[in-house]
Structures are given as structure tokens and as C-alpha cells.
N, CA, C and O atoms as CSV, one atom per row, in Angstrom:
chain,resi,resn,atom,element,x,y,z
A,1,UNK,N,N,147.920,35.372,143.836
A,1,UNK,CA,C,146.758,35.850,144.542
A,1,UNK,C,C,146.513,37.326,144.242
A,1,UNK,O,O,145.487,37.780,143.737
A,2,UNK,N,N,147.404,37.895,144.554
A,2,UNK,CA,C,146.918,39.198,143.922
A,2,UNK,C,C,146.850,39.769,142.477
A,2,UNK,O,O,146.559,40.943,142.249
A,3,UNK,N,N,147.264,38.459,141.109
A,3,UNK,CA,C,146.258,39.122,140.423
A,3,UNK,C,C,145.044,38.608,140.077
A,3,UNK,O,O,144.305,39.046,139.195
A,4,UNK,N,N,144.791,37.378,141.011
A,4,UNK,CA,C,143.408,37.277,141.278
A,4,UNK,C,C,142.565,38.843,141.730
A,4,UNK,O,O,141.705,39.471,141.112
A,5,UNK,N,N,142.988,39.020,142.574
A,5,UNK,CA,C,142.357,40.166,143.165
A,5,UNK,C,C,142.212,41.715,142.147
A,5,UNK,O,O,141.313,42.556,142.166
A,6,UNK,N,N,143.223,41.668,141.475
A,6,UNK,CA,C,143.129,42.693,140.732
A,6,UNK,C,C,142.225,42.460,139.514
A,6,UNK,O,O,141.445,43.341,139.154
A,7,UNK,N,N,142.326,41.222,138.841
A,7,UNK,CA,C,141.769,40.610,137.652
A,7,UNK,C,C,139.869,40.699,138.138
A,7,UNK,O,O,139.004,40.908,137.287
A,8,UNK,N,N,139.512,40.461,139.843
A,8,UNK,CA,C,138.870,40.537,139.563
A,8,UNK,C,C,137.640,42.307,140.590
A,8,UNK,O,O,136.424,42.435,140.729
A,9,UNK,N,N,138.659,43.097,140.958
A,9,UNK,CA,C,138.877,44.677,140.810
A,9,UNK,C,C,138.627,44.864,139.359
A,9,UNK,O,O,137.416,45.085,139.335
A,10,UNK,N,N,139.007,44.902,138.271
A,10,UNK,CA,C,138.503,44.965,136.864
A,10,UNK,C,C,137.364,45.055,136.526
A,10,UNK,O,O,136.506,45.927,136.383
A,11,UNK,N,N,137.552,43.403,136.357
A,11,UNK,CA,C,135.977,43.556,136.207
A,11,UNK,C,C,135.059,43.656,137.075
A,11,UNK,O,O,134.052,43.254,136.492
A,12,UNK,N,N,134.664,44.072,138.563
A,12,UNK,CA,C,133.714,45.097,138.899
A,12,UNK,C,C,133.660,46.232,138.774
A,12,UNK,O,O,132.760,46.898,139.288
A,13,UNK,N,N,134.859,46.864,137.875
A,13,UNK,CA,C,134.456,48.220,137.196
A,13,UNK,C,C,134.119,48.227,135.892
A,13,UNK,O,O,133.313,49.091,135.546
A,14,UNK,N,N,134.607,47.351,134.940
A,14,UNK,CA,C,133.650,46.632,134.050
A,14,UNK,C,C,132.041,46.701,134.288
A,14,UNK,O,O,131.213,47.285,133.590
A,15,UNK,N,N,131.794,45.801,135.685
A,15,UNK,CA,C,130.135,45.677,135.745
A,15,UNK,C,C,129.730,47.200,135.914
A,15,UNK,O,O,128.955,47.656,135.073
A,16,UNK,N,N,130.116,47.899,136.772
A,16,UNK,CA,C,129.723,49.419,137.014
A,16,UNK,C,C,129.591,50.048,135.947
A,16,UNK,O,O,128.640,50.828,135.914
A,17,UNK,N,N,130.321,49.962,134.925
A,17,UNK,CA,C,130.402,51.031,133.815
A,17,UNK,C,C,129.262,50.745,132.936
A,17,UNK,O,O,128.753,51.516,132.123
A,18,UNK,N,N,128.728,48.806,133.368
A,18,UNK,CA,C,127.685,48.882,132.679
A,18,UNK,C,C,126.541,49.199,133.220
A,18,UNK,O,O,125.629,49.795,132.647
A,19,UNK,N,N,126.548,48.859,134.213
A,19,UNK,CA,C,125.560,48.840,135.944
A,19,UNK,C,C,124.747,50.045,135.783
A,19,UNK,O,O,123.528,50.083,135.617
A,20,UNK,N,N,125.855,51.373,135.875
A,20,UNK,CA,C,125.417,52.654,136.049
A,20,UNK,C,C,124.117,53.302,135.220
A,20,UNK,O,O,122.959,53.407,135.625
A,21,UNK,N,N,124.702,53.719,133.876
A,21,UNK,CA,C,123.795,53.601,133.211
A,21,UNK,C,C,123.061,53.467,132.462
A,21,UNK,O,O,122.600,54.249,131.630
A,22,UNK,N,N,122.775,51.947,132.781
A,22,UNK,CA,C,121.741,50.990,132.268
A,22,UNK,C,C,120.953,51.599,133.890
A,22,UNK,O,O,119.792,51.985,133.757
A,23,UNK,N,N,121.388,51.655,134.925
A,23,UNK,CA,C,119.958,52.043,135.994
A,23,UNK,C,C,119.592,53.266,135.730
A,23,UNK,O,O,118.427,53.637,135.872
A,24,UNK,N,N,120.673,54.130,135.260
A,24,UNK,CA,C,119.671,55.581,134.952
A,24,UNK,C,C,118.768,55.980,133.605
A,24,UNK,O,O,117.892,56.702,133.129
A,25,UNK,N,N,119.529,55.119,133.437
A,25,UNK,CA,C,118.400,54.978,131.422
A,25,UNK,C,C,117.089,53.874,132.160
A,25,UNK,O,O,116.007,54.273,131.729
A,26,UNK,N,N,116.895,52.662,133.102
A,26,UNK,CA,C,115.498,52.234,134.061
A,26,UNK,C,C,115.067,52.971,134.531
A,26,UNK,O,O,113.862,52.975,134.279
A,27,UNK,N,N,115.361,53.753,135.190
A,27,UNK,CA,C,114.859,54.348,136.574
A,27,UNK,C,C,114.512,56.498,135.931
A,27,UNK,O,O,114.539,57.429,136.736
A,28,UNK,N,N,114.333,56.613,134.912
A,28,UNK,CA,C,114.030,57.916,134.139
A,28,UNK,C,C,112.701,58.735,135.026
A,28,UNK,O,O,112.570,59.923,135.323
A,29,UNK,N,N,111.687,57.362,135.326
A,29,UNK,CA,C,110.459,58.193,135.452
A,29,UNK,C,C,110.161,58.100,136.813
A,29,UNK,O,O,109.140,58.635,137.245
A,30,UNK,N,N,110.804,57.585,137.428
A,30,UNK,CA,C,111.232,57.317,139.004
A,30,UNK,C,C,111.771,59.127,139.253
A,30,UNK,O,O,111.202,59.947,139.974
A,31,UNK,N,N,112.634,59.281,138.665
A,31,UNK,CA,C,113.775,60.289,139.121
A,31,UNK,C,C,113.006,61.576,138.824
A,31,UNK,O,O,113.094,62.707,139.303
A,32,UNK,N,N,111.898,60.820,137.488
A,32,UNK,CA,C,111.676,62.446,137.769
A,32,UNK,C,C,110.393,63.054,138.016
A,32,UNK,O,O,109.940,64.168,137.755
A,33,UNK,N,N,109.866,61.902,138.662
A,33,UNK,CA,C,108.757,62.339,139.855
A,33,UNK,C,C,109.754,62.468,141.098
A,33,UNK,O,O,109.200,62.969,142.076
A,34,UNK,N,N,110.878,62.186,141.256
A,34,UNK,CA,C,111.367,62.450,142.563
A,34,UNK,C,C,111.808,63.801,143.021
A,34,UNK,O,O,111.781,64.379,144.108
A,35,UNK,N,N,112.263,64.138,141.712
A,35,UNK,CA,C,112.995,65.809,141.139
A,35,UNK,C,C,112.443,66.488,141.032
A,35,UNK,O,O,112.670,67.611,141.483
A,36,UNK,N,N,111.208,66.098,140.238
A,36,UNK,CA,C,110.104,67.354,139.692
A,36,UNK,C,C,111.105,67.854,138.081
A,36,UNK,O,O,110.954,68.909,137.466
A,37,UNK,N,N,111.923,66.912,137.789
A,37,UNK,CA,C,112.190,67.636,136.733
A,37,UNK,C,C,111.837,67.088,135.925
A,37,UNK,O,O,111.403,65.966,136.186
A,38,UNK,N,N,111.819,67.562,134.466
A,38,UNK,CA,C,111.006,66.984,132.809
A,38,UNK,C,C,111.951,65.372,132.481
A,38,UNK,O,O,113.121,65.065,132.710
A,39,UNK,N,N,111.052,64.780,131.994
A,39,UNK,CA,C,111.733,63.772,131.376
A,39,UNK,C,C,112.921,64.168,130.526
A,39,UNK,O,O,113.964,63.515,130.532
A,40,UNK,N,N,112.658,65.712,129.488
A,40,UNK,CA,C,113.684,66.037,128.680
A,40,UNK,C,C,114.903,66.032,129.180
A,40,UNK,O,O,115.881,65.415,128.759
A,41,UNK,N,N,114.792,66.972,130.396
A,41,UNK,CA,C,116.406,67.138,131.266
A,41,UNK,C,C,116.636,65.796,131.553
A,41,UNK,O,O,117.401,65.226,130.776
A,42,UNK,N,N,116.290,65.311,132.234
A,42,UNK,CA,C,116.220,64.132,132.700
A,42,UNK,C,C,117.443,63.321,131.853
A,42,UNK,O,O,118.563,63.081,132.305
A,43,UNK,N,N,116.968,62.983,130.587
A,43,UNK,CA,C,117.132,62.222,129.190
A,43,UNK,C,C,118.584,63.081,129.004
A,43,UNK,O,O,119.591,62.376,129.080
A,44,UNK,N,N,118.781,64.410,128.789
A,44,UNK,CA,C,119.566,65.061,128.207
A,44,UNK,C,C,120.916,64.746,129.658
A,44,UNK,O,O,122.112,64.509,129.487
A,45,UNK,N,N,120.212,64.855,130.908
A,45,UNK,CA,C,121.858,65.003,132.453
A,45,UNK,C,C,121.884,62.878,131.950
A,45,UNK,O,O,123.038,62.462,131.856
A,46,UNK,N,N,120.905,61.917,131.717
A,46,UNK,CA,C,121.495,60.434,131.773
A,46,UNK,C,C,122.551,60.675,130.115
A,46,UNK,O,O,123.734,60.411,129.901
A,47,UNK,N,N,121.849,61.067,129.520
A,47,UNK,CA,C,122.797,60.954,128.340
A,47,UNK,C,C,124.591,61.720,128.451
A,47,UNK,O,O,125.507,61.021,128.020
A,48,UNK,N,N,124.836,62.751,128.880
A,48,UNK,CA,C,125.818,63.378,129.022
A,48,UNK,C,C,126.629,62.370,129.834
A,48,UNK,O,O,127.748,61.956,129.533
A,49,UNK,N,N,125.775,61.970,131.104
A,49,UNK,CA,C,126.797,60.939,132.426
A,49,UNK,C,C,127.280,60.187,131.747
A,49,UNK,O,O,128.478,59.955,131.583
A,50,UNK,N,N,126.026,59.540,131.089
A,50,UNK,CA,C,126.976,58.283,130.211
A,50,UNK,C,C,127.884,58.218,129.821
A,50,UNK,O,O,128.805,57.482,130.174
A,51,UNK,N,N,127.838,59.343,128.591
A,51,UNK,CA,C,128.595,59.301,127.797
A,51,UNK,C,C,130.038,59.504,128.548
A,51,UNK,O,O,131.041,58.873,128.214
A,52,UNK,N,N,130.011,60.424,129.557
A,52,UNK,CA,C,131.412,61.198,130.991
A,52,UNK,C,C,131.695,59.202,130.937
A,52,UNK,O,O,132.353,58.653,130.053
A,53,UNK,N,N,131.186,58.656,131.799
A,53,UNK,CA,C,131.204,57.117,132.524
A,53,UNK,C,C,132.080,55.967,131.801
A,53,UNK,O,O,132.916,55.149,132.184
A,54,UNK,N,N,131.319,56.393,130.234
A,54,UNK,CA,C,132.119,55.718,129.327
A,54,UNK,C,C,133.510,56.056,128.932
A,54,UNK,O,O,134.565,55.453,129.127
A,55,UNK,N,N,133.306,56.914,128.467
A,55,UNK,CA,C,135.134,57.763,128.019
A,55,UNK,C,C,135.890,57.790,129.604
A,55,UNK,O,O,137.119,57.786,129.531
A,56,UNK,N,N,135.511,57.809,130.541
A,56,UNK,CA,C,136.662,58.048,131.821
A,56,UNK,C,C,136.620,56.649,132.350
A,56,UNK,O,O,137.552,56.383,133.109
A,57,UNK,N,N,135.607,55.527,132.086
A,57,UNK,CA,C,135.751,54.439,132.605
A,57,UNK,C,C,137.021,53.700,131.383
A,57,UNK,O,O,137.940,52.897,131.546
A,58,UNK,N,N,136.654,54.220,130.534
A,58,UNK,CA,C,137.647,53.489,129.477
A,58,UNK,C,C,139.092,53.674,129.629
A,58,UNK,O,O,139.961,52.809,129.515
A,59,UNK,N,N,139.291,55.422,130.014
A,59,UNK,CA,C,140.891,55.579,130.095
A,59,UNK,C,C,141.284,55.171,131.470
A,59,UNK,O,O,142.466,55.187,131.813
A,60,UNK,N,N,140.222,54.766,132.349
A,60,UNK,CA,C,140.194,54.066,133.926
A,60,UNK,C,C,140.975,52.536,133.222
A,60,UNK,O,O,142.174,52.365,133.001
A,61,UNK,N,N,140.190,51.874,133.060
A,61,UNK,CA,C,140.781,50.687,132.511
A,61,UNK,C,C,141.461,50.324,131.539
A,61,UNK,O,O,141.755,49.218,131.086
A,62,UNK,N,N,141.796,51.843,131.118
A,62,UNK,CA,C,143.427,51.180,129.818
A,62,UNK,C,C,144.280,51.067,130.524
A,62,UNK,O,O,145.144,50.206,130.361
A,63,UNK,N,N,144.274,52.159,131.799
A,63,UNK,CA,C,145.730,52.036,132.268
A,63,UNK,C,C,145.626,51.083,133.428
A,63,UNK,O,O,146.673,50.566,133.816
A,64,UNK,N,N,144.446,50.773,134.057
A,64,UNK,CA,C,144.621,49.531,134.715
A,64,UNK,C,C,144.659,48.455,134.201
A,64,UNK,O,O,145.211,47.675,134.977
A,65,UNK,N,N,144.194,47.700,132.761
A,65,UNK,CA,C,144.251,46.995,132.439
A,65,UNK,C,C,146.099,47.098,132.232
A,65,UNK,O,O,146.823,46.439,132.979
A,66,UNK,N,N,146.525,47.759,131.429
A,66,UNK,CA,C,148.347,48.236,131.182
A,66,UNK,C,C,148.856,47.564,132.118
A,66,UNK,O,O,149.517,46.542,131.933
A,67,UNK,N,N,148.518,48.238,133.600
A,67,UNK,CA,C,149.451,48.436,135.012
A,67,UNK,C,C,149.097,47.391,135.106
A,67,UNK,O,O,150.019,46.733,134.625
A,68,UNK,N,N,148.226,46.628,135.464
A,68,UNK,CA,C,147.927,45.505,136.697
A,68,UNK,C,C,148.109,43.847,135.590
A,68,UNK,O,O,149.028,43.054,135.791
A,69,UNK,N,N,147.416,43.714,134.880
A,69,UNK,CA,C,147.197,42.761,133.993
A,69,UNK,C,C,148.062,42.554,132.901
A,69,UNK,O,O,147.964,41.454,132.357
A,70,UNK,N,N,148.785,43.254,132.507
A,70,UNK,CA,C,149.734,43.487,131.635
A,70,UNK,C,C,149.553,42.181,130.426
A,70,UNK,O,O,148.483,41.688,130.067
A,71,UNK,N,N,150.975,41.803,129.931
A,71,UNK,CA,C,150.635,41.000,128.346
A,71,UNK,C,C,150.519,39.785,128.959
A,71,UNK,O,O,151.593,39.190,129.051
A,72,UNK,N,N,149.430,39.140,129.475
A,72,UNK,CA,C,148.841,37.591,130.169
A,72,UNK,C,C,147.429,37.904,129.515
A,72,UNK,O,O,146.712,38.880,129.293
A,73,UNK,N,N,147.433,36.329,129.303
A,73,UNK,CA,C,146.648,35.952,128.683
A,73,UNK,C,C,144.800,35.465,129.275
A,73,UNK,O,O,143.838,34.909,128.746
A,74,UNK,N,N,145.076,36.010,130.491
A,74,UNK,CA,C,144.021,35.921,131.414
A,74,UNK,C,C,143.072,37.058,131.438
A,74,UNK,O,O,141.907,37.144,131.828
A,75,UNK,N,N,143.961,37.975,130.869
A,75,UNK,CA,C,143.112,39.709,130.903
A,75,UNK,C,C,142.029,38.956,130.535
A,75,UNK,O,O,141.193,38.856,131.434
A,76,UNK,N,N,141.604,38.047,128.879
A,76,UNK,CA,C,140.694,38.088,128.306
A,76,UNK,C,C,139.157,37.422,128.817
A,76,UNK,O,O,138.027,37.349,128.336
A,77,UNK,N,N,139.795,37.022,129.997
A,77,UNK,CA,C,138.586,36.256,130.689
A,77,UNK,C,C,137.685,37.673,131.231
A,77,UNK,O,O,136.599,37.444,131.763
A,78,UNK,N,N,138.028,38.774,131.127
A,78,UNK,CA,C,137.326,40.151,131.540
A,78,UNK,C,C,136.042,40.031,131.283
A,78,UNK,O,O,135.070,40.078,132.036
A,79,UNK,N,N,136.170,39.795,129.596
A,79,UNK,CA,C,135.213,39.613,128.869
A,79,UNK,C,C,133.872,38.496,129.123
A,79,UNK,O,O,132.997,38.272,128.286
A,80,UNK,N,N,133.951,37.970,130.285
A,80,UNK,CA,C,133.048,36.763,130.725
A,80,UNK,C,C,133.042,37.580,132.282
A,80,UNK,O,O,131.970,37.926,132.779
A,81,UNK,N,N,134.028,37.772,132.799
A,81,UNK,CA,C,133.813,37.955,134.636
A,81,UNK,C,C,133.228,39.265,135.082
A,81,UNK,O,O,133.233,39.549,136.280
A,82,UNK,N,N,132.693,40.127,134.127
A,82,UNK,CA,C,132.333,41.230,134.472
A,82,UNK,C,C,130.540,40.986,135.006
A,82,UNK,O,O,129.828,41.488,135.876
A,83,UNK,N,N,130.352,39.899,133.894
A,83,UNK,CA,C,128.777,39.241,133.972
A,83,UNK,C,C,128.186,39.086,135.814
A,83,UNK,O,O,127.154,39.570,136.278
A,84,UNK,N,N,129.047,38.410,136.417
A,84,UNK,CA,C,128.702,37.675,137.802
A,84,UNK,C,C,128.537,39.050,138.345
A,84,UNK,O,O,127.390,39.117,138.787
A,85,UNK,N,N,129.237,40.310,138.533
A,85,UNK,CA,C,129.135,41.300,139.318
A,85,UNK,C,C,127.833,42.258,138.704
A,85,UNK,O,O,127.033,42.897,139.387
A,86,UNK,N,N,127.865,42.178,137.521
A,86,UNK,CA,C,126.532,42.961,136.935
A,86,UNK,C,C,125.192,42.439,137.595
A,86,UNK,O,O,124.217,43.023,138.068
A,87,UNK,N,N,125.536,41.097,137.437
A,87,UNK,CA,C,124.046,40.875,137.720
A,87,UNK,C,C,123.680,40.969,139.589
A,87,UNK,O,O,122.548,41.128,140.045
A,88,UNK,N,N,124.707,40.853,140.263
A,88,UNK,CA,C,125.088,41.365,141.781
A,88,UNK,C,C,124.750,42.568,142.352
A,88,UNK,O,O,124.365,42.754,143.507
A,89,UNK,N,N,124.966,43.613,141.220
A,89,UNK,CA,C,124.498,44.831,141.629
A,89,UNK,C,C,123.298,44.979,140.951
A,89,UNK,O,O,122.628,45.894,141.430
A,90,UNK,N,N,122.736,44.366,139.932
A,90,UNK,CA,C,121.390,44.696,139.932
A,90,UNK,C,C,120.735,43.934,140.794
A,90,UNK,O,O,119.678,44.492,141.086
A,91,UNK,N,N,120.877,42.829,141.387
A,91,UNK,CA,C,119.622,42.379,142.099
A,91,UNK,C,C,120.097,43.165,143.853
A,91,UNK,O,O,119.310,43.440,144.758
A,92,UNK,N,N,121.133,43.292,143.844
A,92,UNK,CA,C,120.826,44.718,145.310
A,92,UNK,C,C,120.366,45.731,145.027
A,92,UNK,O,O,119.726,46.216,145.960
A,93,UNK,N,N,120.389,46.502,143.862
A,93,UNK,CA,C,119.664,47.504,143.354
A,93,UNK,C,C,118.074,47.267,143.336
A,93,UNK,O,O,117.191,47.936,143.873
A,94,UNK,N,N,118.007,46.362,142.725
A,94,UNK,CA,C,116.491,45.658,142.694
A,94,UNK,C,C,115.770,45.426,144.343
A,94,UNK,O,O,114.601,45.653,144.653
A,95,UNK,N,N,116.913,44.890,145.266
A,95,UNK,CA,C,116.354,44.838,146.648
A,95,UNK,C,C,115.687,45.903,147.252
A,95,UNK,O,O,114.583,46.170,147.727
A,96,UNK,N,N,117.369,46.687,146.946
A,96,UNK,CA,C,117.354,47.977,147.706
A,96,UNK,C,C,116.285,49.313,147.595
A,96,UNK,O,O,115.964,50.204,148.381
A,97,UNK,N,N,115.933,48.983,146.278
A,97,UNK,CA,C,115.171,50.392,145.823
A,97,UNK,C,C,114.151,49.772,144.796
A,97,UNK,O,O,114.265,49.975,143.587
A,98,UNK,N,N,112.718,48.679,145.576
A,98,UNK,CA,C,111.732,48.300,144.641
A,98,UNK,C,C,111.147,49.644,143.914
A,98,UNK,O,O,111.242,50.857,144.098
A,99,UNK,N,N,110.436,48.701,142.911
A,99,UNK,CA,C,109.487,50.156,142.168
A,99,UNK,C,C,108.161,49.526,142.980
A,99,UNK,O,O,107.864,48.331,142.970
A,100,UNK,N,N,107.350,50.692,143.759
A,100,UNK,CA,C,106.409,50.107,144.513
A,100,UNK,C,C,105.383,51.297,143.787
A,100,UNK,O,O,104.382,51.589,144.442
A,101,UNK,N,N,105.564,51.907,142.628
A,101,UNK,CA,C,104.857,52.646,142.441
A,101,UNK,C,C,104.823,52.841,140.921
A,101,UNK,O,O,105.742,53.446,140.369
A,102,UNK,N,N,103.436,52.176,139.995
A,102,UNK,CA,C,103.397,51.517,138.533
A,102,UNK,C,C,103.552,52.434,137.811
A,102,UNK,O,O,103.694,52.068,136.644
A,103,UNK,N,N,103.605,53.807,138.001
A,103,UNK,CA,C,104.272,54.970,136.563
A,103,UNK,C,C,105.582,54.371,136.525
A,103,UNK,O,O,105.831,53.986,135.382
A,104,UNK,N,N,106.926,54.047,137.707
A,104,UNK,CA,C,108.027,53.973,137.302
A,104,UNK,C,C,108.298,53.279,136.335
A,104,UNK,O,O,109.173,53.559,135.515
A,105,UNK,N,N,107.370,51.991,136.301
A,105,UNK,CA,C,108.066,51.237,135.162
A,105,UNK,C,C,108.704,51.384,134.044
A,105,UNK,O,O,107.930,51.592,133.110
A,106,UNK,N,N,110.166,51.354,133.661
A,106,UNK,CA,C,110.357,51.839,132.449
A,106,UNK,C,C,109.593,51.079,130.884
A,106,UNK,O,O,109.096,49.956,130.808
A,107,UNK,N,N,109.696,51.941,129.955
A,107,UNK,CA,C,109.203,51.489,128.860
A,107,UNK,C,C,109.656,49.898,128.461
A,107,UNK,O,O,110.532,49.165,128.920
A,108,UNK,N,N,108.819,49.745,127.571
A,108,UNK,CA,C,109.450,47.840,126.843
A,108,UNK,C,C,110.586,47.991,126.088
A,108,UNK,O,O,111.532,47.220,126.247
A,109,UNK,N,N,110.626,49.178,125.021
A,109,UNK,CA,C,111.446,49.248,124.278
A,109,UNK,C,C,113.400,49.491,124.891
A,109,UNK,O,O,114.437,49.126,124.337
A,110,UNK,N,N,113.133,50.407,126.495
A,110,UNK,CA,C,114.283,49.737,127.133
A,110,UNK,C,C,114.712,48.822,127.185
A,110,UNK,O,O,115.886,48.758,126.819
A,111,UNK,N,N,114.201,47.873,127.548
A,111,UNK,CA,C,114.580,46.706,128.001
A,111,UNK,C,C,115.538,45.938,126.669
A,111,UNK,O,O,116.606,45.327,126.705
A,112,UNK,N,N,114.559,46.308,125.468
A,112,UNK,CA,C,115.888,45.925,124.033
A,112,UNK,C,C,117.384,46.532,124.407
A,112,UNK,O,O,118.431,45.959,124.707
A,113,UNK,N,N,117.081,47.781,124.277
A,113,UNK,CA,C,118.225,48.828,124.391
A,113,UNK,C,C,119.238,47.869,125.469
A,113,UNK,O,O,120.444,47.709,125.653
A,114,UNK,N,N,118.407,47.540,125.837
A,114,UNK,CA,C,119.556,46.820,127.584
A,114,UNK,C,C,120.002,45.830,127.050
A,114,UNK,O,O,121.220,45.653,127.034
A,115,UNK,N,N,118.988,44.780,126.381
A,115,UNK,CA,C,119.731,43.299,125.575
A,115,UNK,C,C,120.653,43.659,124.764
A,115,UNK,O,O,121.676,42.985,124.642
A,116,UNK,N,N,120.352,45.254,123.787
A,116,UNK,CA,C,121.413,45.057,122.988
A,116,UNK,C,C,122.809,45.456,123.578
A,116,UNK,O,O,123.859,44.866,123.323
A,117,UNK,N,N,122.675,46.520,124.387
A,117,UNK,CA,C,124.099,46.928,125.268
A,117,UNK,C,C,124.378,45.885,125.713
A,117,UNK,O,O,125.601,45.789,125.604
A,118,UNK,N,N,123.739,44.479,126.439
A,118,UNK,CA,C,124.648,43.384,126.876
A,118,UNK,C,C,125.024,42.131,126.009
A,118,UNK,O,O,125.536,41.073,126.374
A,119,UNK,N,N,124.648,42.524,124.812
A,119,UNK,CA,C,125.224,41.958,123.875
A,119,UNK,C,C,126.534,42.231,123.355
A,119,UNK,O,O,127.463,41.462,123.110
A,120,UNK,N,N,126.414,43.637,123.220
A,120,UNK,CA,C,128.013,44.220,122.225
A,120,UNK,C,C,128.794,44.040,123.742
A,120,UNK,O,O,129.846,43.422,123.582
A,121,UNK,N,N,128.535,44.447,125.272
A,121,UNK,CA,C,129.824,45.044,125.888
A,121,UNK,C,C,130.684,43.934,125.945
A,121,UNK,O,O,131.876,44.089,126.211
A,122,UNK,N,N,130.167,42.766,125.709
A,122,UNK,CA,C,131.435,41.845,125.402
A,122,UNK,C,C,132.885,41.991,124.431
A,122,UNK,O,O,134.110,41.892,124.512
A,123,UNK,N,N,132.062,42.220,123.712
A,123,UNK,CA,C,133.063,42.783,122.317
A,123,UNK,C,C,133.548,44.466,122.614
A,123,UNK,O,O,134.600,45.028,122.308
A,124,UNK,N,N,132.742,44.818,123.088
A,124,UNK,CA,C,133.818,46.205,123.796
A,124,UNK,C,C,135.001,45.976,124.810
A,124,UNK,O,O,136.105,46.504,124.678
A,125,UNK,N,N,134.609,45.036,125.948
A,125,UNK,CA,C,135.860,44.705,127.039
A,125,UNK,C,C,136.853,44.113,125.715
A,125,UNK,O,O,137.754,44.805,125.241
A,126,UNK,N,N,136.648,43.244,125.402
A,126,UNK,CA,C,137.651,42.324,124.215
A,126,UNK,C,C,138.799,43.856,123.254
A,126,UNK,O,O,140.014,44.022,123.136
A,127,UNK,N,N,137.654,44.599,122.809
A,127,UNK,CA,C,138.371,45.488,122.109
A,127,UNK,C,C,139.473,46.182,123.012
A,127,UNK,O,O,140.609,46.530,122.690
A,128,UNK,N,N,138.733,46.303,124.406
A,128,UNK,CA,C,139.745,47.247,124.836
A,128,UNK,C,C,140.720,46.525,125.334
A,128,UNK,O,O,141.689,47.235,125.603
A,129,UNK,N,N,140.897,45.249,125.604
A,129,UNK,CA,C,142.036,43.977,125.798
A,129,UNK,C,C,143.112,44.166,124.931
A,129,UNK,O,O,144.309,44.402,125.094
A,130,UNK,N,N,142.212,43.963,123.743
A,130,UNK,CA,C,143.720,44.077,122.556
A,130,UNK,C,C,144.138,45.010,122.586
A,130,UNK,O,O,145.353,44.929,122.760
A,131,UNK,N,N,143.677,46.292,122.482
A,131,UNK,CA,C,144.064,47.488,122.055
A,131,UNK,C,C,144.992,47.579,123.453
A,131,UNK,O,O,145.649,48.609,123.602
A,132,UNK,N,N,145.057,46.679,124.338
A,132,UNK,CA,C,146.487,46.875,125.511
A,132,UNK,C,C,147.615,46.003,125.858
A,132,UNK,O,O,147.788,45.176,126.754
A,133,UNK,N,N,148.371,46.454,124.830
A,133,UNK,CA,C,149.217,45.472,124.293
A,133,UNK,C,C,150.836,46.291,124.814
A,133,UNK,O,O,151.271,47.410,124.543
A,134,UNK,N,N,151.371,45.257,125.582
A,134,UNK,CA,C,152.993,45.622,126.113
A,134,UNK,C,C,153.771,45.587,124.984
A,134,UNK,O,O,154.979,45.810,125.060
């Protein structure tokens, strides 16, 4: 039971790392009628987080993947269970905070950017599976 619980602690930081931002790369023109600040900054503080989110979510889950999950062969189901919580926090996100106002909409060409990030992060959780090896 508890490494149910941990296995699936994982991957909702899995979904977060993707969760995050993918909503701040949506939500650009929202934030910055809310701020008053330029799309540029804007673009330049989502790009930096990310990039922070990614590199500290990663050394987050080497060593939890290490500690908790260790050499079982279940880690690899990561790579599928992160899906159910992603899509969990976007549709409370989606509840919680409609766009009731038609500038926010983000562009079309996001929305690729988003298919293609949920295409590869499969093969990213996987990479970082192997690469945690007892």
C-alpha cells in the first residue's frame, strides 16, 4: 500500500511539472492584462520558470524516483499514470478560472506546442526511469 501511494505521489508531480507550464505558456494574455505588464516580460518570467520547474522538478524526481520506487519494475507505469492527474488539474483549472473574456484566448499555434509537449513527456518520464538505476 504504500508504494501505491508513493507510485502514485510521483506521478502527480509528474502531472504538475507538466500542468504548470503548459497553464502559463495558455494563460500569457490573461496575465498580462491582469499585470499591466508586456507580453515580452511576460514570455521572458514563463520562459525562465519553466525552464527553474523543469531542472528542479527533475532532480525532485531522481531522487524520489531512487528513494521511494527503487529497481521495480512498476516505476515504468509513471510513464502512463501521470496522464489521469494532468488532465484533473486542468479541468479544475478550467472550472476554477474560466476565460470569460475573448482577448485571453491563447493563440492556435499553442495549442500544437501543447500536443507536441504531450507527446515527447512520455519519453521524458521513461528517460528519467532508466537513467535510475540501483
Amino acid at each position: 500500500m504504500k508504494f501505491f501511494l508513493r507510485l502514485n505521489f510521483v506521478n502527480m508531480i509528474y502531472a504538475l511539472m507538466a500542468f504548470v507550464p503548459l497553464e502559463l505558456m495558455l494563460n500569457v494574455y490573461r496575465m498580462s492584462r491582469l499585470t499591466d505588464w508586456s507580453i515580452s516580460t511576460l514570455n521572458i518570467l514563463i520562459a525562465l520558470s519553466t525552464i527553474t520547474i523543469i531542472i528542479g522538478g527533475t532532480i525532485l524526481l531522481f531522487f524520489l524516483t531512487k528513494k521511494w520506487l527503487r529497481a521495480r519494475k512498476a516505476k515504468y507505469w509513471t510513464a502512463i499514470l501521470w496522464f489521469p492527474y494532468f488532465v484533473v488539474f486542468v479541468y479544475l483549472f478550467a472550472n476554477l478560472f474560466p476565460i470569460t473574456y475573448g482577448g485571453d484566448t491563447p493563440n492556435p499555434v499553442t495549442g500544437l506546442l501543447a500536443i507536441a509537449a504531450m507527446v515527447v513527456y512520455p519519453f521524458y518520464i521513461l528517460l528519467l526511469n532508466f537513467l535510475v538505476q540501483d
